[in-house]
Every structure is written in C-alpha cells, then in structure tokens.
C-alpha positions in Angstrom: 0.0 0.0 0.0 1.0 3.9 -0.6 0.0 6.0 2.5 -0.1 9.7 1.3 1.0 13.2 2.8 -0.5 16.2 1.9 -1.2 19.6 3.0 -5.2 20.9 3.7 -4.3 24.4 3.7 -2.6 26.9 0.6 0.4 25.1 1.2 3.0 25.9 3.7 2.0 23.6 6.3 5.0 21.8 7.4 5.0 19.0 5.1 8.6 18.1 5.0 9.5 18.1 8.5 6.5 15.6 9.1 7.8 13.4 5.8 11.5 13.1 7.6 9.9 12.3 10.4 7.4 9.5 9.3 10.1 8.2 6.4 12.1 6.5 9.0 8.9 3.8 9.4 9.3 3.5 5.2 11.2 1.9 3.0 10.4 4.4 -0.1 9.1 8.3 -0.2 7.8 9.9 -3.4 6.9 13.0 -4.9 4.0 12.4 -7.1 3.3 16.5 -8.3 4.2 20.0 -8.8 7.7 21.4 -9.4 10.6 23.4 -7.9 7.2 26.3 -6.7 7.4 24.2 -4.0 9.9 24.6 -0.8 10.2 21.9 1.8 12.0 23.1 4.9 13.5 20.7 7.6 16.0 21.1 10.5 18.6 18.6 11.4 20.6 20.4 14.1 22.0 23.6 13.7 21.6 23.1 10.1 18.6 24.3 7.2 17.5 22.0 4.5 15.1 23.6 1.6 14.3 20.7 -0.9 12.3 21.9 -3.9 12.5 18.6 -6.1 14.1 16.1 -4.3 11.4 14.1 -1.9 12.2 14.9 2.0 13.1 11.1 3.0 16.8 11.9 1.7 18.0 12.3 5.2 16.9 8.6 6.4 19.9 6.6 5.1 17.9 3.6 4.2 14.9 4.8 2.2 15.0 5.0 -1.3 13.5 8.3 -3.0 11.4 9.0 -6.3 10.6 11.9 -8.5 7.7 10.6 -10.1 6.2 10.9 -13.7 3.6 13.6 -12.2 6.5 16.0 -10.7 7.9 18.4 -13.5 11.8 19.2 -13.7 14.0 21.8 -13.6 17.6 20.2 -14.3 19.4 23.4 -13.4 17.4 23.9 -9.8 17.6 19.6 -9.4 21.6 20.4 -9.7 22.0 23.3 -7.5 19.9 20.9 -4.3 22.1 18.3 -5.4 24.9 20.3 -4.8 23.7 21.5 -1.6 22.7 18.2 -0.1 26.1 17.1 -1.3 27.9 20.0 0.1 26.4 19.2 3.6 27.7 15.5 3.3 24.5 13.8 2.8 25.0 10.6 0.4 21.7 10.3 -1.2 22.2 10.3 -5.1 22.5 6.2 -4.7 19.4 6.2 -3.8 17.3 8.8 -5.6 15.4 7.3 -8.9 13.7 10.0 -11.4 10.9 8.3 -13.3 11.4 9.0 -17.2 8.2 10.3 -17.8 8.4 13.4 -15.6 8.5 16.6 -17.6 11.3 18.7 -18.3 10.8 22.6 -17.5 12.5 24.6 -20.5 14.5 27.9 -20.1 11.6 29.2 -22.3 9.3 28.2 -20.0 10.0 30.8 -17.3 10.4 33.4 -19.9 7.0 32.2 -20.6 5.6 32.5 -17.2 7.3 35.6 -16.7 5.8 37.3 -19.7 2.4 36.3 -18.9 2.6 37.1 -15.4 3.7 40.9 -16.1 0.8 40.2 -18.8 -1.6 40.5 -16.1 -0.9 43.4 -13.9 -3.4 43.5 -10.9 -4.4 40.2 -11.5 -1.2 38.4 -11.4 -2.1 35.0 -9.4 1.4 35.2 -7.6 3.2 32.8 -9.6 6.7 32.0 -8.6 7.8 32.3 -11.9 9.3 28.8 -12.4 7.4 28.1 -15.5 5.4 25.6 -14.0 2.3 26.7 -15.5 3.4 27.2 -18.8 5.5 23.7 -18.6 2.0 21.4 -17.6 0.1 23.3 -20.4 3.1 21.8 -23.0 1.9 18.6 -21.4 -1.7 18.5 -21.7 -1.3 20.3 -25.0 0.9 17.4 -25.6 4.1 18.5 -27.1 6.5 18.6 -24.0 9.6 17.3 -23.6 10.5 14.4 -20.7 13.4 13.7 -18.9 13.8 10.3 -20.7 13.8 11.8 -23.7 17.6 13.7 -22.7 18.7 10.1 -23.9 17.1 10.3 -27.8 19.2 10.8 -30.7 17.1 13.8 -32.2 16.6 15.4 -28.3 18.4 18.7 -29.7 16.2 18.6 -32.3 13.4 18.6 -29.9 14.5 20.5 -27.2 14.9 23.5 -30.1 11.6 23.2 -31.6 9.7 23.6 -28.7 12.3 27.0 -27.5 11.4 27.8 -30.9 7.5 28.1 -30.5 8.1 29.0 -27.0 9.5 32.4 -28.6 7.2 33.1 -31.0 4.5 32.6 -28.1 6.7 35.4 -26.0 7.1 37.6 -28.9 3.0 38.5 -28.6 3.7 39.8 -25.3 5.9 42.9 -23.6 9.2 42.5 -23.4 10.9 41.4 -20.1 14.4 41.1 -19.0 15.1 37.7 -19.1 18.8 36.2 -19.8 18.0 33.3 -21.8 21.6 32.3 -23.3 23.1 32.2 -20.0 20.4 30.1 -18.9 20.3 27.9 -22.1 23.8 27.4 -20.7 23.4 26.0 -17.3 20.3 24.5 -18.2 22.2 21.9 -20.8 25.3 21.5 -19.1 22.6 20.3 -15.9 21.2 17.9 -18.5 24.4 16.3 -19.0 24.7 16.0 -15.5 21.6 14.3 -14.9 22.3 11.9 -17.6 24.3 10.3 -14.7 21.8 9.7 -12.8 18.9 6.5 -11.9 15.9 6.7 -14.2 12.9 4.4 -13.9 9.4 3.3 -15.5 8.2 4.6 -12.1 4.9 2.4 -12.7 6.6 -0.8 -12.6 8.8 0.2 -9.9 6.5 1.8 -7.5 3.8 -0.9 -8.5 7.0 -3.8 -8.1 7.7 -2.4 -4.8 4.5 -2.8 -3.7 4.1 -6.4 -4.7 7.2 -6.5 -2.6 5.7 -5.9 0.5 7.9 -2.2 0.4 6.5 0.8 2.2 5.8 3.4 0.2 4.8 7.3 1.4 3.4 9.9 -1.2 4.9 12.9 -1.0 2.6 16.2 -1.6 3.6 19.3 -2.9 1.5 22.7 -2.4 -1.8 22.5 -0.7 -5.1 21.4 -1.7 -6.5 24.4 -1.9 -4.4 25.0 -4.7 -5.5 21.9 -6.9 -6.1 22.7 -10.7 -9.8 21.2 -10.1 -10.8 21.9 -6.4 -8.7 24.4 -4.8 -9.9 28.6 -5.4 -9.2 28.9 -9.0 -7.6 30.4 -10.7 -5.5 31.3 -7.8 -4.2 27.5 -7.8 -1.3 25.9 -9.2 -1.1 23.7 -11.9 -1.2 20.3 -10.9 -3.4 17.8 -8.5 -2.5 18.3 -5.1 -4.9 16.3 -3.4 -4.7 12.7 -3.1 -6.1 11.5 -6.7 -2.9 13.1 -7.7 -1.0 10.1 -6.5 -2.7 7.6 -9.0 -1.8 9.5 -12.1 1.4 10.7 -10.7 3.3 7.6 -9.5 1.2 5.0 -12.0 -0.7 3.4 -9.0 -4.4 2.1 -8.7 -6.7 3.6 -6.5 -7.3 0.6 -3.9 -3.7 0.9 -3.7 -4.1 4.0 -1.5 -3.7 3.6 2.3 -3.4 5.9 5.0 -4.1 9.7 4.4 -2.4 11.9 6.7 -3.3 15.9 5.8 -1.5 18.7 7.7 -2.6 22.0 8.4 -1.0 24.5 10.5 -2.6 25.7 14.3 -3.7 29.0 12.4 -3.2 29.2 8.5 -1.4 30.8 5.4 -1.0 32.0 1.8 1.1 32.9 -0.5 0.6 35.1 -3.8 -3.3 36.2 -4.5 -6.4 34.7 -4.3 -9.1 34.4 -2.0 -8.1 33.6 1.8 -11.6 34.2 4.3 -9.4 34.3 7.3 -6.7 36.8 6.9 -5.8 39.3 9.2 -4.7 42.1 7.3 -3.7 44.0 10.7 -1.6 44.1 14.0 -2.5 40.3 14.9 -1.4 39.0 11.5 1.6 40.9 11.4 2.5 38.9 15.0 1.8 35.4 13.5 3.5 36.2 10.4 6.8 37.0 13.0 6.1 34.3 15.3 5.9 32.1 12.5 8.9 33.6 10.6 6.2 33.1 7.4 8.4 34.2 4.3 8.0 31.5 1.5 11.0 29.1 1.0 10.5 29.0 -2.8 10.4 33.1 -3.4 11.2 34.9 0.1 8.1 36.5 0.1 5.8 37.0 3.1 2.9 34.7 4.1 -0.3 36.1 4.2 -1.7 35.3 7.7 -5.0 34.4 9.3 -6.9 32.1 11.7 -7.8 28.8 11.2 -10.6 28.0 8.6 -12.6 24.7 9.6 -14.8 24.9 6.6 -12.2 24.9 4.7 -11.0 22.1 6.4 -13.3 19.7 6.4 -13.5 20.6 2.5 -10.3 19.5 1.7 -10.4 16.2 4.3 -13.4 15.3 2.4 -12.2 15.1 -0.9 -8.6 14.1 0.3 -10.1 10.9 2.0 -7.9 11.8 5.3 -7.8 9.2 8.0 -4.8 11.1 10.1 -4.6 14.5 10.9 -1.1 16.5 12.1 -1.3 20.0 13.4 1.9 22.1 13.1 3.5 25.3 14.5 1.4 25.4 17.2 3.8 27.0 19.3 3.6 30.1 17.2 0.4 30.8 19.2 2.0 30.4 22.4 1.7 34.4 23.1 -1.9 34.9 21.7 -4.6 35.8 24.7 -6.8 34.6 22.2 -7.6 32.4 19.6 -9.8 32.2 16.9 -11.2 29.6 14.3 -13.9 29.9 11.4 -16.2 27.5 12.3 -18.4 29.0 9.6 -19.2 31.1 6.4 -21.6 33.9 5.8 -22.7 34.2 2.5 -25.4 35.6 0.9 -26.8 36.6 4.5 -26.7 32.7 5.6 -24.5 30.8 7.9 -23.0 27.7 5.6 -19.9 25.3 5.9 -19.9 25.0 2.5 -17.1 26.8 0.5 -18.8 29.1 -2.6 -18.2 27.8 -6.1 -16.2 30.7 -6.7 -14.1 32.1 -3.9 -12.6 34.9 -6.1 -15.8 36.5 -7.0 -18.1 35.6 -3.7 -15.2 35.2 -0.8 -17.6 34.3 2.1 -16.8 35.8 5.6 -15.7 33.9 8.6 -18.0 33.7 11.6 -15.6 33.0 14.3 -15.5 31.1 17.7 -13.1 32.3 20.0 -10.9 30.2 22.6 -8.2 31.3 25.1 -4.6 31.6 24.3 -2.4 29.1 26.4 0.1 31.6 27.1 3.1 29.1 27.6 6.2 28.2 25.8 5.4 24.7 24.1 8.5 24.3 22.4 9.9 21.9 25.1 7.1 20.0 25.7 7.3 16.5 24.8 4.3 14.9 26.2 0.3 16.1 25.1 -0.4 15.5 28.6 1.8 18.5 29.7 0.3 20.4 27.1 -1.8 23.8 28.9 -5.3 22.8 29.1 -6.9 25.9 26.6 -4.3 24.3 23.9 -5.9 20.9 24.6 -9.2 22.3 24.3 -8.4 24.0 21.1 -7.3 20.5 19.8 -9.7 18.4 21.0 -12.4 21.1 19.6 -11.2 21.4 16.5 -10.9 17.2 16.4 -14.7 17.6 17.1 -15.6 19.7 14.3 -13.4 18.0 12.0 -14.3 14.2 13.3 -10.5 13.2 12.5 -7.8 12.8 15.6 -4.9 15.0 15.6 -2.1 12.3 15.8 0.7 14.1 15.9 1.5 18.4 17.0 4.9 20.0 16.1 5.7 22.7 18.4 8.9 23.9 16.9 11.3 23.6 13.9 13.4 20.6 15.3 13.0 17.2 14.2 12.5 16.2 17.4 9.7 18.9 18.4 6.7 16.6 17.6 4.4 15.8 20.2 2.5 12.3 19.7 -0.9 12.5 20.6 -1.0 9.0 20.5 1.1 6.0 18.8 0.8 6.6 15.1 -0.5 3.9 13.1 2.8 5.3 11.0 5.3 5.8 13.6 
C-alpha cells in the first residue's frame, strides 16, 4: 500500500518536517506533483535543509527516493539541491530514482511564465515564476519534452523546436528582461549532468515495490486548496495536489491507496493572490507572520496570515479521503490571549460550511469562535499530557468539528519537536 501526505491548507503547512519524520517507518518516499514552486524546509541540528524537487526522505539513510512521472523538472534547480545536499555531506544520489516520464521545465518556460505574469498586472495569481504553468500546459497540449527523452538521438532537435515556439509565443507579449543564453547554458550543461543519474518506468517500480511488500509514502507538494480542479481557481497551481494526484502521478491504482495523513498549521497561510476568508490584514497577523517567521522558502516573500478555517478544512479532508490529521506550529500561538477559528461562512446573508463555487468572486466571511490563548512556551514539551489545558481544548475542539484525531502536534522547527498525541499507526 502507498499512504499519502499532503497539505489541507494553501500550502506551507509543514509537510517536509512531518515526511522526515514519518520516512524513517518506510522503505520508499515519493513526490507524485508539482515542481521546484514548492519549498520543503526541515531542520537537522543547527543546520537548514530547503528541498524543492528532491522528496524529503533523503536524510533517512535507508529509504529509497522517487521523483515521479507527475513531478515536473527543472535540471538546473535539481543540480544546484544536489549540490547542496552534497555540500552538507548527505549521500543520497544512490538512492534517488527520477521516473522518465516526468516533464522537463525549458529555459523558455520561465520566460514564458514571466511574460504572462507581467501580462496580467493586478491580477497576477502570484506565480513564482518557475514556469510551472506554462511547462504542464506543453503537457496536456501534448508537445512537451520528458526527462527520458535527454537520452534520444534527435533530443536537440526537440528541445529546439519547442524553445522555438516557445519564442514566438513570448514575442506577442511585452518584453521582459530575461537572460536566456546564459540560462540555455546551465540548463544543458545540468542535462548532462543528470544523464548520470537513476531513471525508472516509475509504474513498474513503485507498483514492483508494492508487490514487494515495500512501504511506500506519497509525498505532496503545495496544498489542496491549490489543486487545478478543487482548490480557489484560478489562484491554484497547476497540478493535482490532493490525493487523486498520487494515482496518475506515480502509476498506481486507487485501492492501492492507504493511509491519508493531511497537515494543516494551528492557524493558516497563503502565498501570492487569491481568495483567503481568514486573513488578518492588521496588527494580529503581522504577530503570526513573526512568530511564525512566514516568508516563502521558494520566493522569500511574506505569508499572508490568518486564523484557522474549519470549513475549509473539512472541505479538503473530504475530498482528500484523510484518515490522520497532524497539526503544526502550534507553538507560534504560544503568546496569543486569544484564539480564533472559522467555524463557519456567511454568505449571501446565511451561515454555511460550504465553501462558494467561486471564492474569487463571492469570498464568504468567517464567523468566528473564539478560545483562550495558552500563554506558555510549548517548544519543550514532549508529552500532550503536559500540554496547557486551553491548547488541549483548542485540539480536541477542532478534532470535534473535524471528526478526524490530531495524531501528531509540532511545536517547533526541530525534528525532534513533535508531540504524539498518541502512537501513530505510522510511527
């Protein structure tokens, strides 16, 4: 069976300090979507690890890691975290496997991205710029280039076609400064780089593993509410972040699926535009956004900040299928007299916990329950027993309202920080 992590918020929740955690019960981790837009941050020590492609079970010395045929490829960013990870001393590249149907992101396509972005003006929906977008439409338009095709005879051929079409696409639009020969340059002298590495017909070998009795954990990238289909479009990125995602994006059945264990963070966060119900655009967000030190680890830029949204929760544990929930940075609360959580919408004049068709044009406002701030330093703590009591009835609330268990809380960067609220049917 493949269990599956994922985020339930806009991404940001914490997933890769929970996936270094839990890979250490698995024999196999696997990114299954999205690109280098995403930025996993985990601490071992003293020492800060931001993975953007490579899955976060590259620290745990026997698991094996896969970029899967759903994740697309940047080979100059995949080379710099290479170098990085390498740099640090971490032996990994023996066991990292990139499956050969993953796409390849182009030079051209973050020229492309970066023309249509200025395109847009006011509504520019925050794009990192990594050409992620335009690299998935290639895809679905069916004319992009994949990483197994580096080994073809006629890839130059390819590769210059596509740059080709790529221009005349850019040419419609306002110029932008945009160094493309010097990063034509790195970008083929990564390729040969990568030639070097493990490629695999990641069906067989996820679906081989499996047969194999293996243990395999999905790795998410983003957050659900910025799936292509479900999350608030077209604020969303350009992939499936939710659990269907895994099927097409490691080559595995459904009833393969096992465990779903969604994260969200004690309060919650965005990045870019789009609709967010619970942001405090004042003094109190400002706080979280400092507690929280909430400046994206793919572009630097602050977090938008606001409460807890359980509507919006128990929208994306429903069509995730979660069975596990994990609650992280709680401790960023830990000075907060108060609390709040939606625990409903108003829209049209009505109370709902339904989220609007379209958040964009009809963003519903939160109606609010308020609990008392705990007022303690959890970062220590190692037991949920010696948690504060208003923390525990925040938790055991929100499990209420959610009808999932909270099995583990992080209360601070470290690996070590996690609080077990009970044995994990992972751990």
């Amino acid at each position: 069976m493949v269990d599956v992590l994922l985020g339930l918020q806009w991404g940001d929740e914490g997933k890769g300090k929970i996936v270094d955690y839990l890979a250490a019960s698995y024999d196999i981790v696997a990114r299954f979507q999205g690109g280098p837009n995403a930025g996993h941050t985990l601490y071992l020590g003293d020492k800060k690890y931001v993975l953007h492609t490579i899955p976060s079970g590259v620290f745990r010395t026997n698991v094996l890691n896969i970029i899967g045929n759903g994740v697309v490829i940047d080979p100059t960013i995949l080379c710099k975290e290479i170098d990085q990870l390498s740099t640090s001393g971490i032996e990994f590249l023996s066991r990292l496997y990139i499956a050969r149907k993953a796409h390849l992101i182009l030079p051209t396509h973050r020229l492309m991205d970066t023309v249509m972005e200025a395109a847009k003006g006011e509504g520019k929906i925050g794009s990192t710029l990594k050409g992620i977008g335009p690299t998935y439409t290639d895809k679905i338009a069916r004319h992009g280039l994949r990483i197994g095709d580096i080994f073809l005879a006629d890839f130059k051929e390819r590769y210059n076609k596509l740059k080709a079409a790529h221009l005349r696409m850019a040419s419609a639009y306002d110029a932008v400064d945009f160094p493309l020969e010097e990063e034509e340059r790195n970008w083929m002298q990564a390729i040969d780089r990568l030639k070097k590495l493990q490629f695999v017909n990641s069906a067989y070998f996820i679906n081989d593993a499996i047969k194999a009795g293996k243990k395999i954990l999905a790795e998410g990238a983003q957050g659900s509410m910025l799936d292509i289909d479900y999350g608030t479009y077209p604020f969303v990125t350009s992939s499936n972040t939710i659990t269907s995602g895994v099927c097409n994006g490691l080559g595995i059945a459904p009833n393969k699926i096992g465990e779903v264990i969604g994260i969200t963070k004690a309060y919650c966060t965005r990045v870019g535009g789009g609709p967010f119900p619970t942001e405090l655009e004042d003094e109190t967000g400002a706080s979280i956004r400092k507690a929280g030190g909430e400046f994206g680890a793919t572009t630097g830029r602050p977090r938008r900040c606001g409460w807890i949204d359980i509507p919006q929760l128990k929208y994306t544990i429903m069509i995730n299928g979660v069975t596990q929930l994990v609650m992280t940075k709680a401790d960023v609360l830990d000075d907060f007299d108060e609390i709040q959580a939606a625990s409903a919408y108003l829209v049209d004049g009505k109370a709902t916990e339904e989220l609007p068709f379209d958040m964009t044009a009809n963003c519903p406002s939160p109606i609010y329950t308020s609990y008392k701030g705990w007022k303690t330093d959890l970062t220590a703590i190692t037991n949920y027993a010696d948690f504060p009591l208003p923390l525990r009835e925040y938790i055991e609330t929100l499990e209420n309202q959610l009808e999932i268990k909270f099995n583990i809380i992080s209360v601070g960067p470290g690996r070590e920080q996690l609080v077990l609220r009970k044995q994990s049917a992972l751990a």
